[in-house]
N, C-alpha and C positions, 0 to 999 in steps of 0.2 A: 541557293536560297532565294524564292521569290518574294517581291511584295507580299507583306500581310496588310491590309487596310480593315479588313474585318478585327483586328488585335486592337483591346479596349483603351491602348496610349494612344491610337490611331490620332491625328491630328492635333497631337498638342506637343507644346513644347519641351524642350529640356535645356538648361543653361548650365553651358559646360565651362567650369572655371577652367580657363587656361590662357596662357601670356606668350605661346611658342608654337600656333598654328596647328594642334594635332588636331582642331574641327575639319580637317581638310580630308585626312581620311578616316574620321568618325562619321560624319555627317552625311553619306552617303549608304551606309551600313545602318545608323538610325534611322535612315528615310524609310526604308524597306519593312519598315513594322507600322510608320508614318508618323514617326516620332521628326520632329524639326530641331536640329539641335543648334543653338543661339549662341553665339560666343559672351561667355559673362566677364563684363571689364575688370577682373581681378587681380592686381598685382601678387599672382603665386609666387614671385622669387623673396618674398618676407617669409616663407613657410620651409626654405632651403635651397641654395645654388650648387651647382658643379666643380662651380669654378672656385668655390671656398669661402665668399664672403659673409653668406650665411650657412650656418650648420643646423640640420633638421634636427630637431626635436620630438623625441617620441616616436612613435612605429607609424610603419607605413599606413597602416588603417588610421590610425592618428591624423596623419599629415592631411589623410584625402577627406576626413571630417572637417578638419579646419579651413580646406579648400570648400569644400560644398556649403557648411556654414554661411563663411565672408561672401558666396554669392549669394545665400539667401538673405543675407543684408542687401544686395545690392538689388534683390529682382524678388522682394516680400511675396510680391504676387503668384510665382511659382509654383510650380508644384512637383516638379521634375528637376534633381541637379546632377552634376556630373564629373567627375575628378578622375584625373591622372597623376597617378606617381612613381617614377622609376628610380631604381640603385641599380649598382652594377657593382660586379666584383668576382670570387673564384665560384664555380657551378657548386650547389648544396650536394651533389652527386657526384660530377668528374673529378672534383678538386680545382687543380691548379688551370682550368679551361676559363675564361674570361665567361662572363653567361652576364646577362640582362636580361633585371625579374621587373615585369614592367605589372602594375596595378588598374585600375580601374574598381571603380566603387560611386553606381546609381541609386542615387534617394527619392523615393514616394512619400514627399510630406502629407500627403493623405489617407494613404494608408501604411503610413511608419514601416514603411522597410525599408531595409539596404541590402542593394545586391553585389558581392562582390565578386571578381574575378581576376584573375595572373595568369600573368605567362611566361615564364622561364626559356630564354636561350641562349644558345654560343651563338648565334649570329650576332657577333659586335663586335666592332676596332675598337673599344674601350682600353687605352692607354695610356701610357705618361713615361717620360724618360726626362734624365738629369741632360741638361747639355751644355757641353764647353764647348772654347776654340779651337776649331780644326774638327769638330765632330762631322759624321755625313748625316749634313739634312736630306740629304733629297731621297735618302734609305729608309729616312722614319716617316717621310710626306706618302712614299708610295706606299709602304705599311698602313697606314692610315686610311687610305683610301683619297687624298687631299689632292684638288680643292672640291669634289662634291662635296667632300664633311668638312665640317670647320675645324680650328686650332684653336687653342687657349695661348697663352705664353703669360710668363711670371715670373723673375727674376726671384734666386733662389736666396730665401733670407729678410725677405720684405714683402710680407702682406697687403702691405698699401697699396700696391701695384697688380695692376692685371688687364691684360690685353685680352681682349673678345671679339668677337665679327670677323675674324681674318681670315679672309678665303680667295689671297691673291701669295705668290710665293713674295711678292716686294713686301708686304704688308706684312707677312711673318719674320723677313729678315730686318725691316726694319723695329719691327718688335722686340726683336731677339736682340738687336743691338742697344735699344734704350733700358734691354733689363738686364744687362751686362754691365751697363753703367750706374744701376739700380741696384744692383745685388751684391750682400757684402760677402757673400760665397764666392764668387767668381764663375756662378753657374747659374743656367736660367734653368727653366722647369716647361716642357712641351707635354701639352696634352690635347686628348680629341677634347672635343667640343658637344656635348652630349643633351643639350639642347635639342629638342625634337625638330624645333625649325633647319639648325645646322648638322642633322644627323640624319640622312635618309634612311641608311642601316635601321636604328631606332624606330624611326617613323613606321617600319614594317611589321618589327615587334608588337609595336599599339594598335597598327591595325588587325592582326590576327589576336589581341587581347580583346580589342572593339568586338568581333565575329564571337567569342565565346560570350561578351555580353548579351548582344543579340540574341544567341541563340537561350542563356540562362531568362530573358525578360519574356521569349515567346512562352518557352515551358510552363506548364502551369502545374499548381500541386494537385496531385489527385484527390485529395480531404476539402481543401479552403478554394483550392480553385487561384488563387494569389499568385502570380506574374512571381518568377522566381527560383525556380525547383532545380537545383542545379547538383551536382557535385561537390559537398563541401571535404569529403576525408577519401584517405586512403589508406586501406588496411595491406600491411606488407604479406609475402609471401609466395610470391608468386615461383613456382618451381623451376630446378636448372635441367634442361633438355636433357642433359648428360648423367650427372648424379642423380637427380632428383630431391636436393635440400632446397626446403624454400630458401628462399633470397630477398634480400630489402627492399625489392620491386614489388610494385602494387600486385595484390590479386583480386581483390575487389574494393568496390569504392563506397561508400555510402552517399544518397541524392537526400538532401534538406529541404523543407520550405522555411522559407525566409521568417515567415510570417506565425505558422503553429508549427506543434511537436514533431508534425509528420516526419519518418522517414524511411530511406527505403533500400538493403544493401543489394547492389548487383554485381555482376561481373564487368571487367572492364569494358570500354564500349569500344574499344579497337578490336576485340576479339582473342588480345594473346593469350596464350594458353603456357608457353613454357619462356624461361630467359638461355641466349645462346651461353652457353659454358664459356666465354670470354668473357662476361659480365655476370657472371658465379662468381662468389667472394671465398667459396670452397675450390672450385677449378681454377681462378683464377687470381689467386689471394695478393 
């Protein structure tokens, strides 16, 4: 995807609420339509942590309103804002596969839309284990991927406490030893660190969520012409190579504009046409 500078956000800005560096690979991905994207001084971790001290409230499109919002307190002048929000947990599809569903949701305070877009994947060491004395660390560090990605640590039993930033193995064992002293279980609590700054895995996810932003702000609607036209549904169906019963995969999508009624059903734009009889819920129940 090349420069667009002819694209009518050409040269204006966008202030992205964020407190964990993901403008580093957004900000190169919004150049490319000539959008400048501004880090807006937000403290998002009052909107929900990882690590537990705050718990989100409300849904994901919730969260990243109230991110977008509290920048437009901070930068009135705006016109363009910008929000990330991820969870993690079992894939809506695989089940029991870890998957991270990362968001993104861009506002046009002047022409009142919001675009949104997700990205669902299994690439993530999204974990947590109970740990006692004598447990193998060094089994759940290499599972982790650690020290590229950070560690949480918390001693099991006392919220008050919580270790963050550690990306040295001293730094985790000493963690691990004052939440042992901390904890009235007699067990700590290890987790990744899920943080975009301390999660490069993650970091990859938002920028392939970034790529489908770009690509939904270039599209425009065929009716209003309004920056936006993306993919919002997915109508299931799509047949098994073998049998031939539709299956709970997409068979076509419906494209929205943000802005009017417009819409417009097509076929999927990978091109499948049948699902393998391994992911048949008839052949392979």
């Amino acid at each position: 995807m090349g420069k667009d500078s002819n694209h009518p956000f050409s040269g204006e800005k966008v202030f992205f609420a964020t407190k964990h560096s993901k403008e580093t690979v957004l900000k190169p991905l919004l150049s490319r339509i000539g959008l400048v994207c501004v880090r807006a001084d937000v403290d998002t971790d009052q909107f929900g942590t990882f690590s537990g001290e705050v718990d989100r409230v409300g849904t994901v499109r919730e969260t990243l309103r109230l991110k977008t919002s509290a920048a437009v307190e901070i930068n009135p002048e705006g016109r363009f804002f910008l929000a990330s929000e991820g969870s993690f947990g079992p894939h809506p599809l695989i089940g029991l596969a870890q998957s991270d569903h990362e968001a993104l949701l861009f506002v046009d305070k002047k022409l009142e839309i919001e675009i949104y877009v997700e990205e669902v994947s299994t690439e993530t060491n999204h974990a947590e284990i109970e740990f006692g004395p004598g447990d193998n660390l060094h089994a759940f560090l290499k599972q982790v991927g650690f020290p590229e990605h950070g560690l949480i640590v918390k001693p099991k039993g006392n919220a008050s406490v919580v270790f963050k930033n550690l990306q040295t193995t001293d730094a985790v064992r000493n963690a691990i030893n004052d939440s042992f002293h901390a904890s009235s279980k007699e067990k700590v609590i290890l987790s990744t660190d899920m943080r975009a700054s301390y999660n490069p895995t993650r970091m990859k996810i938002i920028e392939k969520a970034g790529a489908k932003l770009v690509e939904a702000i270039i599209s425009l609607c065929p009716d209003c012409h309004i920056p936006g036209f993306a993919i919002s549904k997915g109508i299931r169906g799509l047949p098994c190579e073998k049998c031939g019963e539709p299956t709970r995969i997409t068979k076509e999508v419906i494209w929205s504009c943000v802005k009017c009624s417009y819409t417009e059903q097509k076929e999927r734009p990978d091109g499948l046409r049948t699902v393998p009889a391994s992911d048949c819920e008839f052949c392979n129940p």
